[in-house]
matplotlib code that plots the C-alpha trace (Angstrom):
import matplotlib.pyplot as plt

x = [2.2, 5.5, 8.5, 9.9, 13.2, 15.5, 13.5, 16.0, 15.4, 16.8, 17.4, 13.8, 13.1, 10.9, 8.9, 5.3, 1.9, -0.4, -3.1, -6.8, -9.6, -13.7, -14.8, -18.6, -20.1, -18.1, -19.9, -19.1, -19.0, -16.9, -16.7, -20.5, -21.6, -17.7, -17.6, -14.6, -12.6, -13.8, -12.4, -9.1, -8.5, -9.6, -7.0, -4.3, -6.1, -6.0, -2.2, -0.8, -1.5, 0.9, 3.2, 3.8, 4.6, 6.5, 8.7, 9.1, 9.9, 12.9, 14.6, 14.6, 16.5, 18.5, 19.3, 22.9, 24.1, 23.6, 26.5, 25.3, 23.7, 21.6, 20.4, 19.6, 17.9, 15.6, 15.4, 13.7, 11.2, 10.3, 9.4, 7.4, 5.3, 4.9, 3.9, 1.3, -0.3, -0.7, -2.5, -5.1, -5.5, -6.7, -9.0, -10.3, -10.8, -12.7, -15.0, -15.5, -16.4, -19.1, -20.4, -20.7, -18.0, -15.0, -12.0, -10.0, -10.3, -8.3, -6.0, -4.9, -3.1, -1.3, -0.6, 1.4, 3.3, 4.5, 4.8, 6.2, 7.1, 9.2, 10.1, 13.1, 14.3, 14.0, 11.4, 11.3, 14.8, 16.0, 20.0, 20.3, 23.0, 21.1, 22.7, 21.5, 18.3, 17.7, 19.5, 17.1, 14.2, 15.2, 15.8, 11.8, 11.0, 12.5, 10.9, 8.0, 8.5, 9.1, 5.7, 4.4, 5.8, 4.4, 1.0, 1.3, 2.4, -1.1, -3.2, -2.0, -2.7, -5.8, -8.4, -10.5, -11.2, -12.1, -14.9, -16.2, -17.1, -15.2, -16.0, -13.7, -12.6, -11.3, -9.7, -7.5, -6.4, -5.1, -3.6, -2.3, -0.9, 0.8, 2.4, 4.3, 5.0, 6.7, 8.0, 9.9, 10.3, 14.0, 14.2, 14.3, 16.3, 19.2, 18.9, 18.9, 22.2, 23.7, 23.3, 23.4, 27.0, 28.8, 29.4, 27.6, 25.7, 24.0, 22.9, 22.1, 19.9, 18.1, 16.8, 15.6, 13.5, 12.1, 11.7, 9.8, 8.1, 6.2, 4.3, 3.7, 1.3, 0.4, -1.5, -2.1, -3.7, -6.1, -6.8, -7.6, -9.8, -12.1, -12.3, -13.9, -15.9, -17.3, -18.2, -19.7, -23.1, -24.4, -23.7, -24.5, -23.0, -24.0, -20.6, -17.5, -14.0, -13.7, -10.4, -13.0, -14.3, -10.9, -10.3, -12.8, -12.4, -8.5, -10.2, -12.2, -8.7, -10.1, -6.9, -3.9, -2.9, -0.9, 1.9, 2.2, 2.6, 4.5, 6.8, 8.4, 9.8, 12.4, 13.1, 13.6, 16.3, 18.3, 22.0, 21.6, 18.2, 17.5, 13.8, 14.0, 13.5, 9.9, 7.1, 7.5, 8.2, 7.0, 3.2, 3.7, 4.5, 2.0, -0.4, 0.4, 0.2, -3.6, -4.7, -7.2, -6.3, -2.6, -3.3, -5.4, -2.1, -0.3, -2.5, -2.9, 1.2, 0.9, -1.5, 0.1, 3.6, 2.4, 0.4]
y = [-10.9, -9.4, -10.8, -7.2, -8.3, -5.5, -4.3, -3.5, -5.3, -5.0, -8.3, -9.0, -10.8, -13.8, -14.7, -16.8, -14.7, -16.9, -16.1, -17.9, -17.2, -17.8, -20.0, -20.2, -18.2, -19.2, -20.9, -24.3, -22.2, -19.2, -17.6, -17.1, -19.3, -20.7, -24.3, -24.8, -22.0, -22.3, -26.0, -25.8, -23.5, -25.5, -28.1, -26.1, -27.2, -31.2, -30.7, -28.0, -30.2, -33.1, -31.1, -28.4, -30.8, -32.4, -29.9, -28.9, -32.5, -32.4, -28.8, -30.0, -33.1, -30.8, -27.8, -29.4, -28.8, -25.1, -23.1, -20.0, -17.8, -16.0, -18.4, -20.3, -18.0, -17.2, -21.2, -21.4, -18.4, -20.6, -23.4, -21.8, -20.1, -23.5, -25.0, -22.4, -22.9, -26.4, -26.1, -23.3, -25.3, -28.3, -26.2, -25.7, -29.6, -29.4, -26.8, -28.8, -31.8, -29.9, -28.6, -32.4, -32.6, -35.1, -35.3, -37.9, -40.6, -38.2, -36.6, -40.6, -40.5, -37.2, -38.4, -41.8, -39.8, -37.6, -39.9, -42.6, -42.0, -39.1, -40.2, -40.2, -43.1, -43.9, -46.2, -50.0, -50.1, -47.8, -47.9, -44.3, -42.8, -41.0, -37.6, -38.1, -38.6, -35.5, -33.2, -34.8, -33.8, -30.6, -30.2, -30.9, -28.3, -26.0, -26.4, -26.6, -23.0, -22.1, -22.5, -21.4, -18.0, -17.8, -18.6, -16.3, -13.4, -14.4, -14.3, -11.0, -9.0, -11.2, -8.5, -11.1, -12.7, -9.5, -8.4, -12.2, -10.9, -13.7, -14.7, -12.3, -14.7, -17.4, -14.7, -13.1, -17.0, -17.0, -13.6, -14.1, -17.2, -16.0, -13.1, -14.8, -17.6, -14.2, -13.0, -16.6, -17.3, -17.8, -19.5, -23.0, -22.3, -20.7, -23.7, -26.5, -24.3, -24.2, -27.8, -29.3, -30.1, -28.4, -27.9, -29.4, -32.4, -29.9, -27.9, -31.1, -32.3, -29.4, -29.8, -33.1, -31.8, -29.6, -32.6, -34.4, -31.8, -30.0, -33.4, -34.8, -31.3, -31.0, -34.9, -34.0, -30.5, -32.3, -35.5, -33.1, -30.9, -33.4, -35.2, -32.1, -31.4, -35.0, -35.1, -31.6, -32.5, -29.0, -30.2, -33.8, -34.8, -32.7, -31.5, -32.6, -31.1, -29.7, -28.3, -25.6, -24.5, -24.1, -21.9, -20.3, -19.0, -17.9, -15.3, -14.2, -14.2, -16.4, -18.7, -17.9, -18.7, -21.7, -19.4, -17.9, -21.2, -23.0, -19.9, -20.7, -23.8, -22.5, -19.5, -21.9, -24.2, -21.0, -21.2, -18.0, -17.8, -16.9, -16.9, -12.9, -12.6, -13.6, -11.2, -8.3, -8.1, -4.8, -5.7, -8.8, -7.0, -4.0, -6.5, -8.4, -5.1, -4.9, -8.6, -9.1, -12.1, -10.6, -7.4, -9.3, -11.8, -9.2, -7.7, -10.1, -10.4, -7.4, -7.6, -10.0, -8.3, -5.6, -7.9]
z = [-4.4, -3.7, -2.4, -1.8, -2.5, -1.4, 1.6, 4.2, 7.4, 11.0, 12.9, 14.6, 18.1, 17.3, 20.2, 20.9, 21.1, 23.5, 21.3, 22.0, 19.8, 20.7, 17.8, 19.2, 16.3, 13.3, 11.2, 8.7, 5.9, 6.7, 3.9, 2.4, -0.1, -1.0, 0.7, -2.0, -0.9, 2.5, 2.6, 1.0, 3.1, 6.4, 4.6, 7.0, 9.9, 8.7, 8.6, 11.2, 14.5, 13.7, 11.1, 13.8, 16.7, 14.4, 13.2, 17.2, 17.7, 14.7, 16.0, 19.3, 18.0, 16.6, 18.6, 20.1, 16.8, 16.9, 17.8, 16.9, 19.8, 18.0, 15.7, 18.5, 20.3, 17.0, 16.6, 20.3, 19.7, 16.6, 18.1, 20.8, 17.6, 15.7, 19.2, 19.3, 16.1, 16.4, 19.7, 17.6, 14.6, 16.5, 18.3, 14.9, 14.2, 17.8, 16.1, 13.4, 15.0, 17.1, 13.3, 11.9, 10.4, 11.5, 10.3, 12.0, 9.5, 7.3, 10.1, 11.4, 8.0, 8.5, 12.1, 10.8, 8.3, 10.5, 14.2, 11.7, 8.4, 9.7, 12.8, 15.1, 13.2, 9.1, 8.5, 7.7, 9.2, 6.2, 6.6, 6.9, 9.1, 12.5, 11.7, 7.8, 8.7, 10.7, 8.2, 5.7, 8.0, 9.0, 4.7, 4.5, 7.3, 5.0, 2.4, 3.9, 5.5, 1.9, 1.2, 4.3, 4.0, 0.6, 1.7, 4.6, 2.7, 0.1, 2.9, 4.6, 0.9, 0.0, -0.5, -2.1, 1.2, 2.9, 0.3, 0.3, 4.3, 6.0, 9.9, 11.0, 13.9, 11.1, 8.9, 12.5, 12.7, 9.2, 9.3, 12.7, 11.9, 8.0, 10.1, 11.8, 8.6, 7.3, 10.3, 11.7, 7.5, 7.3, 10.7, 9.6, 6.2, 8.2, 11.2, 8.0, 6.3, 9.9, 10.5, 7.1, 6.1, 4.0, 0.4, -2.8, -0.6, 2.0, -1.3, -3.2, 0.1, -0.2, -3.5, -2.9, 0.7, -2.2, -4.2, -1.9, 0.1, -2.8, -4.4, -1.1, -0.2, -3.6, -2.8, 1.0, -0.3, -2.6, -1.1, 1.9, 0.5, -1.0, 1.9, 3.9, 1.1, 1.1, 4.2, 5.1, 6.6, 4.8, 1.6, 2.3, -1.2, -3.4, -4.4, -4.9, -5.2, -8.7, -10.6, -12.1, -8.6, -7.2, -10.2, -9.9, -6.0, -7.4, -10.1, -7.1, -5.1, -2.5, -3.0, -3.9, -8.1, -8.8, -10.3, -6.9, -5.4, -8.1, -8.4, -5.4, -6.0, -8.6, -6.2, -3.2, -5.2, -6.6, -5.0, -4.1, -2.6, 1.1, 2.7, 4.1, 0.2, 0.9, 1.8, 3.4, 7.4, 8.1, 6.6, 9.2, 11.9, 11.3, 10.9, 14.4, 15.9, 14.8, 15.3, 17.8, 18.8, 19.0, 20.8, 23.1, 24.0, 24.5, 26.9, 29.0, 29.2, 30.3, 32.7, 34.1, 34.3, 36.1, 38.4]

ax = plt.figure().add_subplot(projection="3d")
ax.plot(x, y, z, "-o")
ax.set_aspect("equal")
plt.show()
């Protein structure tokens, strides 16, 4: 994976794709004979619906604290792409559900952490300043886009999955959906450095949204793929989530390698860093340009303009 460091890049319009995808012949297993890959992967659709509303939720909070037109233009075609993704990924739950397979004992938990945990207001009563608290949020967003982009530029290179032979309706989703991780991927870094503070305690809450942010997905990531594994009515027990299976789907690049994911944390917490460092735009953009579910969107704007 390359982060295609010093590829020049024009300032790019960020806007929604009212994407909708027919999920009638996918099946469980999506890719063949891989229910480990197939269900870490299906881990994104556990945690998009409430983490995207949420982070929807936080910029709106936040956006009278942006003064800067154009950031706030790019902060408003951001939210109206997160919005968007949450409202596919839960379609994907829906699917699931129709397969056997339910997930809202696991997804109630997601829900509180985010409704709750990470609410308007801290916690418990926490004594934490209002303005604090969002900053601190808007820090986790961040980093959470940090890893986003990374796993968005994996999944728009992963030749792995496209010789597994993938539902091809699934692997649009992903690729639709890590195009525009890469192409919105500096979006919430620049609103958190807008709106942080300034000096060594905006750089200082940053590390610690990093701090918090990668352990908590690391747990989420896990508990969440063994709890789809568990309970897919196809395997009816007879596996369980395994270090050596998940090993083995990243020698058959079905998942991205811990290095690539672990790798970004020390990136992400350099002084320095910015998130345009992170994939390449162009492979996003070509590849939006070819998505079905993307071309499709855009007909249909058109259509409609014309109408």
């Amino acid at each position: 994976m390359s982060t295609n460091p010093t590829e020049p890049e024009e300032h790019h319009t960020i806007a929604p794709r009212r994407v909708s995808f027919d999920w009638r012949e996918t099946p469980l297993h999506w890719i063949p004979d891989e229910p480990t890959a197939t269900h870490v992967i299906n881990v994104l659709h556990l945690l998009l619906p409430a983490g995207e509303r949420w982070f929807v939720k936080v910029f709106k909070e936040a956006l009278p604290l942006v003064r800067d037109p154009a950031l706030l233009k790019d902060v408003k075609g951001f939210m109206g792409q997160e919005a968007t993704h949450s409202v596919q990924h839960a379609y994907v739950l829906e699917h699931l559900a129709h397969q056997g397979l339910e997930t809202a004992p696991y997804t109630k938990h997601v829900d509180f952490l985010f409704a709750y945990l990470l609410g308007e207001r801290p916690p418990f009563a926490a004594p934490v300043p209002t303005q604090e608290w969002l900053r601190f949020r808007l820090s986790l967003i961040a980093a959470i886009e940090q890893f986003t982009a990374v796993l968005g530029n994996w999944v728009l290179h992963a030749d792995g999955l496209d010789r597994a032979g993938p539902d091809p309706v699934m692997l649009d989703l992903l690729r639709w959906h890590g195009a525009e991780e890469v192409e919105h991927r500096a979006v919430a870094f620049d609103m958190y450095e807008h709106t942080g503070g300034e000096g060594l305690p905006r750089y200082a809450r940053r590390v610690l949204g990093m701090a918090v942010t990668a352990p908590v997905l690391l747990y989420l990531w896990a508990w969440g793929a063994a709890y789809l594994i568990r309970h897919d009515p196809q395997l009816a027990g007879r596996l369980r989530y395994s270090l050596r299976a998940h090993n083995r789907a990243v020698r058959a690049q079905l998942l991205p390698s811990w290095r690539e994911l672990g790798a970004a944390v020390p990136r992400y917490l350099k002084r320095s860093y910015h998130p345009s460092q992170e994939g390449s735009l162009r492979k996003a953009v070509d590849y939006l340009a070819s998505s079905p579910a993307a071309r499709a969107a855009a007909g249909a704007v058109g259509r409609a303009a014309i109408s």
